[in-house]
N, CA, C and O atoms as CSV, one atom per row, in Angstrom:
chain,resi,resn,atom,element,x,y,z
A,1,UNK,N,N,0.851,-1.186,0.000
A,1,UNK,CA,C,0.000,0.000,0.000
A,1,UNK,C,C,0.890,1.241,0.000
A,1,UNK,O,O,1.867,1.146,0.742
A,2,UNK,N,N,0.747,2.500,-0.742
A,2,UNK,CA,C,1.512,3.751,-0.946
A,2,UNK,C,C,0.723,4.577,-0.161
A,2,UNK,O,O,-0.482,4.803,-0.044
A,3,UNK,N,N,1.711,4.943,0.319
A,3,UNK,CA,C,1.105,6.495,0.903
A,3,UNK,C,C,1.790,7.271,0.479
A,3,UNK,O,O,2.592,7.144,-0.446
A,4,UNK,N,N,1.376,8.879,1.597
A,4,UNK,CA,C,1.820,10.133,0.689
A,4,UNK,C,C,3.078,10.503,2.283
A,4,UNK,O,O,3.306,9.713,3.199
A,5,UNK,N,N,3.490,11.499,2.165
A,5,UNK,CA,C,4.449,11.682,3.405
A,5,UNK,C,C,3.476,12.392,4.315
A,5,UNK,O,O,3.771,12.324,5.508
A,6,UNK,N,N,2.495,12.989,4.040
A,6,UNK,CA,C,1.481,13.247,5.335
A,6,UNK,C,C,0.910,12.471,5.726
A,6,UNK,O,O,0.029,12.723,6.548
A,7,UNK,N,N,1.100,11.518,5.412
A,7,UNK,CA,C,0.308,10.767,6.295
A,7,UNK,C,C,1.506,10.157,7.070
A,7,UNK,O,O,1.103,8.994,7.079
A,8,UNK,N,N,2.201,10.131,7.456
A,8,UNK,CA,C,3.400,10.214,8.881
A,8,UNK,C,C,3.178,10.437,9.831
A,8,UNK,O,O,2.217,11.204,9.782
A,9,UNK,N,N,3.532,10.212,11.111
A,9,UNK,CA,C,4.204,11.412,11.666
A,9,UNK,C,C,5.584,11.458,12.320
A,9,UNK,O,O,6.341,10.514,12.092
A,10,UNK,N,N,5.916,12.271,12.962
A,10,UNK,CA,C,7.183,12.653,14.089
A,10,UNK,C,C,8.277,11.393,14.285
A,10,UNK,O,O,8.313,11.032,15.461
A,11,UNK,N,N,8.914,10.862,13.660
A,11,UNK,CA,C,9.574,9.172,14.018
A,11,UNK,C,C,9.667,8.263,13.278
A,11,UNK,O,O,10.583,7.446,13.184
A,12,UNK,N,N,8.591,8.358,12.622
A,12,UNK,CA,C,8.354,7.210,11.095
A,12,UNK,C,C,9.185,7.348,10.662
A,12,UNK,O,O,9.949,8.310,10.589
A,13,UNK,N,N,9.189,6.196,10.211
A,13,UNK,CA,C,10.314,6.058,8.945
A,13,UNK,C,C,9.582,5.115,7.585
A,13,UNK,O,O,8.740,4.246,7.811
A,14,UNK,N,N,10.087,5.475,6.095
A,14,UNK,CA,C,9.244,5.015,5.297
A,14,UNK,C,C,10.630,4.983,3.928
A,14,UNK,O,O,11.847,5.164,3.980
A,15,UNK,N,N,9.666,4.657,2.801
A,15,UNK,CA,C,10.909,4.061,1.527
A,15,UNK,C,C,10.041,4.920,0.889
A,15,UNK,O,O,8.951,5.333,1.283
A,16,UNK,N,N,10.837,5.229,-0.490
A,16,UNK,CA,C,10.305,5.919,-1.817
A,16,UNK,C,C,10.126,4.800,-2.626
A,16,UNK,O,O,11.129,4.090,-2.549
A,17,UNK,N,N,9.237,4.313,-3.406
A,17,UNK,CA,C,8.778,3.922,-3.918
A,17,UNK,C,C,8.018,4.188,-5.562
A,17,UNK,O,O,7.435,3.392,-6.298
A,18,UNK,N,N,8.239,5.248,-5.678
A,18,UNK,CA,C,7.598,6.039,-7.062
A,18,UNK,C,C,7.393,7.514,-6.338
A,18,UNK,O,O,7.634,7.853,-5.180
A,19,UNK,N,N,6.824,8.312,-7.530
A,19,UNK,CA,C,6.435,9.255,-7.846
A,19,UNK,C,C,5.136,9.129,-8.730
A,19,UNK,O,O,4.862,8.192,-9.480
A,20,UNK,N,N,4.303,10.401,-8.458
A,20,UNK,CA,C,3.360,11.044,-9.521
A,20,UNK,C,C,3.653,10.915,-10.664
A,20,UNK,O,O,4.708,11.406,-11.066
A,21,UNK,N,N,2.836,10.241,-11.490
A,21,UNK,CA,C,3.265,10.525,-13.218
A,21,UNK,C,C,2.983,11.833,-13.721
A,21,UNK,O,O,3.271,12.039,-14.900
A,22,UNK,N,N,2.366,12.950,-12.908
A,22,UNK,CA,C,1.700,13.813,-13.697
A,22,UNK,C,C,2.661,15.510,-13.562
A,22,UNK,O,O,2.618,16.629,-14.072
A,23,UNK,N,N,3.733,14.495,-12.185
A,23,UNK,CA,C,4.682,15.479,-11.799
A,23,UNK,C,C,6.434,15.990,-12.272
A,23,UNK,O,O,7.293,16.616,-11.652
A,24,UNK,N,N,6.406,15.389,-13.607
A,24,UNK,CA,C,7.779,15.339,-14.192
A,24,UNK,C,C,8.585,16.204,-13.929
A,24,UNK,O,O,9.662,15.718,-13.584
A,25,UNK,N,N,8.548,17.759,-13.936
A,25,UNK,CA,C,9.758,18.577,-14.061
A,25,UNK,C,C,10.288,18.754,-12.129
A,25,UNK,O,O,11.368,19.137,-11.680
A,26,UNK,N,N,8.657,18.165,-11.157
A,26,UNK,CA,C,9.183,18.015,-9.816
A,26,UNK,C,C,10.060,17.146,-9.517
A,26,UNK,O,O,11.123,17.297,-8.915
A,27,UNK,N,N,9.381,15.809,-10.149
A,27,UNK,CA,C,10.192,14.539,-10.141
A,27,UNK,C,C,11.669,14.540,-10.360
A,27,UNK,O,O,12.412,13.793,-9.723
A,28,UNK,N,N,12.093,15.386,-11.269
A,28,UNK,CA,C,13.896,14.864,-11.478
A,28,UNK,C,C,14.293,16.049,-10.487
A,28,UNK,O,O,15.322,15.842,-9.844
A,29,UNK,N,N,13.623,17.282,-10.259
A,29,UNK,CA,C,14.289,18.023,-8.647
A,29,UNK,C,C,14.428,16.736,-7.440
A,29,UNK,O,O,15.394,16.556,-6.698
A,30,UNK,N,N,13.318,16.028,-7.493
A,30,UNK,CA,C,13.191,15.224,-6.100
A,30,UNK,C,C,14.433,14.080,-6.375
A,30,UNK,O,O,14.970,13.764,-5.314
A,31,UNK,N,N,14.807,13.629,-7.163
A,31,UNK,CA,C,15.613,12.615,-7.543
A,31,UNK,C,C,17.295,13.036,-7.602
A,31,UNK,O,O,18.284,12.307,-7.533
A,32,UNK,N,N,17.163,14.698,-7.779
A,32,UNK,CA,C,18.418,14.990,-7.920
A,32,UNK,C,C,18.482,15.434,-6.037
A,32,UNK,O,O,19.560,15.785,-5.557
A,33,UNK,N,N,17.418,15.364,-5.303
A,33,UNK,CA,C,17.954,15.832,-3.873
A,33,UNK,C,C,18.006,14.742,-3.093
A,33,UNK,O,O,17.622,14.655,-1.926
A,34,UNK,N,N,18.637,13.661,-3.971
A,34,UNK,CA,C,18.454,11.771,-3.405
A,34,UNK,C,C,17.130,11.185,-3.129
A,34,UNK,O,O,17.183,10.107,-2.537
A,35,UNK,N,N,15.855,11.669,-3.437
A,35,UNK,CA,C,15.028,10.719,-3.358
A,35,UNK,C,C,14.545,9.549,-4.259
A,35,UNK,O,O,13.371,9.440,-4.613
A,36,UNK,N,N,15.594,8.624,-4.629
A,36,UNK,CA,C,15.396,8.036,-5.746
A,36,UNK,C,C,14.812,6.735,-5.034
A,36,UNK,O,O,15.084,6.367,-3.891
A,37,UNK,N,N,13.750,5.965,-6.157
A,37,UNK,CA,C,13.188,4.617,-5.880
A,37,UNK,C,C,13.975,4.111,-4.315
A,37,UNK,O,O,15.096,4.576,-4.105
A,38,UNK,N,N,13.442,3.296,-3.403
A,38,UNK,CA,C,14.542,2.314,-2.491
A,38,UNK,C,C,14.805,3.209,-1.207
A,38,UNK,O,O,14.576,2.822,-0.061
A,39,UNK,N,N,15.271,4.346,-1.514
A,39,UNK,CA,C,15.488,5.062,-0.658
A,39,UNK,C,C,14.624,5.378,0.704
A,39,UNK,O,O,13.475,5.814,0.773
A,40,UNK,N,N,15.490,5.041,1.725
A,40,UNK,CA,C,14.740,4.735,3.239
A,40,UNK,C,C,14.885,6.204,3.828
A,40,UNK,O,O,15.902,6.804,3.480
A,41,UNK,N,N,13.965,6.890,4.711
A,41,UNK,CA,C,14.020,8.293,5.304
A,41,UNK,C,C,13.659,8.059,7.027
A,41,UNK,O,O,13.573,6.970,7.593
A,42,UNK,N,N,13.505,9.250,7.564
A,42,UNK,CA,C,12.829,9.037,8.773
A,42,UNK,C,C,12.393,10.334,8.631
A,42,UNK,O,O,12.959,11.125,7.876
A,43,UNK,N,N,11.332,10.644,9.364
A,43,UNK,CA,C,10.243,12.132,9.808
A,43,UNK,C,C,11.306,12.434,10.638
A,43,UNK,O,O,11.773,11.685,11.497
A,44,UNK,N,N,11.692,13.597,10.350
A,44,UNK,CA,C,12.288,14.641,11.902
A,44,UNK,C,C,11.078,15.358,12.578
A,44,UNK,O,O,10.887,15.105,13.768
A,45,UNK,N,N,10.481,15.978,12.123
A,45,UNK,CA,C,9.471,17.377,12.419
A,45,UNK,C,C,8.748,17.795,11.470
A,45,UNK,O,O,9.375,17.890,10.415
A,46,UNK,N,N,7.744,18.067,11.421
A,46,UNK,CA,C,7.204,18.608,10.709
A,46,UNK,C,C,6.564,20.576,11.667
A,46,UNK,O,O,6.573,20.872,12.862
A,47,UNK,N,N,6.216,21.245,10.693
A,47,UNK,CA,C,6.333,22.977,11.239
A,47,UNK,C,C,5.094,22.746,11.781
A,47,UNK,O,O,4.375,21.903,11.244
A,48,UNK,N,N,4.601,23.526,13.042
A,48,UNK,CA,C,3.555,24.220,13.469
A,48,UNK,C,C,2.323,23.675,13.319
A,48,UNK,O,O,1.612,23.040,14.097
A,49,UNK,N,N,2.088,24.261,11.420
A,49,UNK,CA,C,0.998,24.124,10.983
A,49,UNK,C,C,0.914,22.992,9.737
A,49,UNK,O,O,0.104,22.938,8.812
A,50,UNK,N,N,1.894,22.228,10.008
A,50,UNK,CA,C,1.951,20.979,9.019
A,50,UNK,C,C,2.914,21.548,7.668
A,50,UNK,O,O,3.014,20.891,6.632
A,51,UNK,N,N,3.174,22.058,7.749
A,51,UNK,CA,C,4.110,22.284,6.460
A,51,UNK,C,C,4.963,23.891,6.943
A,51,UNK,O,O,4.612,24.941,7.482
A,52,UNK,N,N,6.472,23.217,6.279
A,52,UNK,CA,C,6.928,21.593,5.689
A,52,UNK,C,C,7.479,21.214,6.109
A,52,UNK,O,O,7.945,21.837,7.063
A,53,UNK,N,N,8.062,19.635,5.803
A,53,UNK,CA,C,8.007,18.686,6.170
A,53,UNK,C,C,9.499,18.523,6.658
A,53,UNK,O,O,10.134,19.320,5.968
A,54,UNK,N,N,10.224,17.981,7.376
A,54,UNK,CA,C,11.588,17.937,7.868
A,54,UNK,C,C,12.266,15.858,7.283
A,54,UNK,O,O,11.680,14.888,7.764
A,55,UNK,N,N,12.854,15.767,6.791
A,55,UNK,CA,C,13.002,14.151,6.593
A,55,UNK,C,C,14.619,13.821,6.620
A,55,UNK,O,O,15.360,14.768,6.360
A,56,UNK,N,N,15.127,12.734,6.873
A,56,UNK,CA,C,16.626,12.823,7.277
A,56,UNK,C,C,16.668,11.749,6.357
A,56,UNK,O,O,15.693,10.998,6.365
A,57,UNK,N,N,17.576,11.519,5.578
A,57,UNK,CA,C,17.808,10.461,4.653
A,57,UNK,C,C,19.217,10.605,4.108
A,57,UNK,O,O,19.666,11.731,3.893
A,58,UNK,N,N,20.167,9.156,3.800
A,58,UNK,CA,C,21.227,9.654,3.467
A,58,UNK,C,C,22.132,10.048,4.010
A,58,UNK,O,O,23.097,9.983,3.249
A,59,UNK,N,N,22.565,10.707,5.570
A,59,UNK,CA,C,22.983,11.166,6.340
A,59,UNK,C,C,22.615,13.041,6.298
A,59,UNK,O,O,23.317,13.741,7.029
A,60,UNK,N,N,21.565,13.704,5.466
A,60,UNK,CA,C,21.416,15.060,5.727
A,60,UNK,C,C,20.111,15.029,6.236
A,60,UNK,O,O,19.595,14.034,6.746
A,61,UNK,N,N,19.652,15.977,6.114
A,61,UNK,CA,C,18.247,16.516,6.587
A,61,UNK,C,C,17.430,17.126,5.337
A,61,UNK,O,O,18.120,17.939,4.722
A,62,UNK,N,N,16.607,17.009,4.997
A,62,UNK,CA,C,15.660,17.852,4.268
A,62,UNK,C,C,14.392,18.138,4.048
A,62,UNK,O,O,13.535,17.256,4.110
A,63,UNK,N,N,14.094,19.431,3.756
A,63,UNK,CA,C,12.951,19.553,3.947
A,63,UNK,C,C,12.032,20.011,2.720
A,63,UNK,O,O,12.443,20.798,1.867
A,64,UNK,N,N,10.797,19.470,2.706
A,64,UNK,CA,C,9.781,19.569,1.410
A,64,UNK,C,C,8.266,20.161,2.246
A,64,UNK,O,O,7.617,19.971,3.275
A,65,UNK,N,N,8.266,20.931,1.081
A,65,UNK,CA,C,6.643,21.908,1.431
A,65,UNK,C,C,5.463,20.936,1.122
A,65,UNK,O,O,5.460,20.198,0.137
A,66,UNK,N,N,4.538,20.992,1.976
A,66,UNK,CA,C,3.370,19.743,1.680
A,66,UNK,C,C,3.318,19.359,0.459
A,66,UNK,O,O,3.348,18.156,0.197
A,67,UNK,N,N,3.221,20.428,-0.637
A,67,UNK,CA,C,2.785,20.032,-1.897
A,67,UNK,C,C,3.909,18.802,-2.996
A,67,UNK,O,O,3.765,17.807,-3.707
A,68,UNK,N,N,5.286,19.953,-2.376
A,68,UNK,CA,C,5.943,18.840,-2.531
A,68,UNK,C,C,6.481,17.560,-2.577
A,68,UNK,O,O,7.265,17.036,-3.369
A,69,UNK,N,N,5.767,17.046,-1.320
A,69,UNK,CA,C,5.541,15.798,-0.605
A,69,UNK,C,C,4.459,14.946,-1.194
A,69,UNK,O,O,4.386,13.725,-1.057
A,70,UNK,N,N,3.453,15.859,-2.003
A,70,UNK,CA,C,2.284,14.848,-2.133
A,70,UNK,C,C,3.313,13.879,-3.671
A,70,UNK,O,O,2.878,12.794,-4.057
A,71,UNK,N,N,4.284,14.347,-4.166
A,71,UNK,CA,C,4.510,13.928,-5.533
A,71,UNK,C,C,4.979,12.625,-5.309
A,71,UNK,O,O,4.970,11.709,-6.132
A,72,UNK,N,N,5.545,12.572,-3.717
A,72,UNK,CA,C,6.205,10.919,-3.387
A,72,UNK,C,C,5.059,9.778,-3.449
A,72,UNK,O,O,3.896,10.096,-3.202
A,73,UNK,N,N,5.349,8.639,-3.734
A,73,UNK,CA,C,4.518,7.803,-3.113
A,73,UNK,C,C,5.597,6.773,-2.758
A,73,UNK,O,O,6.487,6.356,-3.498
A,74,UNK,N,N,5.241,6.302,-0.937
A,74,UNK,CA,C,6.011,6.122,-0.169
A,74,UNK,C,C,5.162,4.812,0.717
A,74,UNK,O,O,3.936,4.727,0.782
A,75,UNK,N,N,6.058,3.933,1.303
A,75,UNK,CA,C,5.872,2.741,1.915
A,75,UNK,C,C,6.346,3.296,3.514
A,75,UNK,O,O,7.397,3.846,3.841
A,76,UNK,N,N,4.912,2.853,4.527
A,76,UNK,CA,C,5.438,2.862,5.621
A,76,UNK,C,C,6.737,1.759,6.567
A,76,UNK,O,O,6.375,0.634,6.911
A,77,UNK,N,N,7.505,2.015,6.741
A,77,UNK,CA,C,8.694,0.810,7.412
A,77,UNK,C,C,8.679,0.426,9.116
A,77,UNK,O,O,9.482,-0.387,9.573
């Protein structure tokens, strides 16, 4: 089953699994900031009011604005 990264929270940890087909020119940004297929993350934080999103993967930290997040589709771990 795929989910989206809001549906997380605070600790999770989850895999990338695809992307949106409808999101191409987001898709190769997200791929060039290591989120490629396989790739395992964990939730750091998310802001206040839910966006955006804080994720540690790789050994950095990064962070994506909700909308940005909806383009993942992601496996809970």
């Amino acid at each position: 089953m795929t989910l989206s990264l809001k549906n997380l929270t605070t600790g999770d940890s989850g895999r990338v699994v695809g992307f949106d087909k409808t999101s191409k020119a987001y898709r190769k940004k997200l791929l060039a900031m290591g989120l490629t297929p396989g790739t395992e993350f964990s939730v750091t934080r998310f802001a206040p009011m839910g966006d955006p999103i804080e994720i540690k993967l790789r050994g950095f930290s990064l962070t994506l604005r909700r909308d940005e997040a909806s383009v993942l589709f992601i496996e809970k771990l």
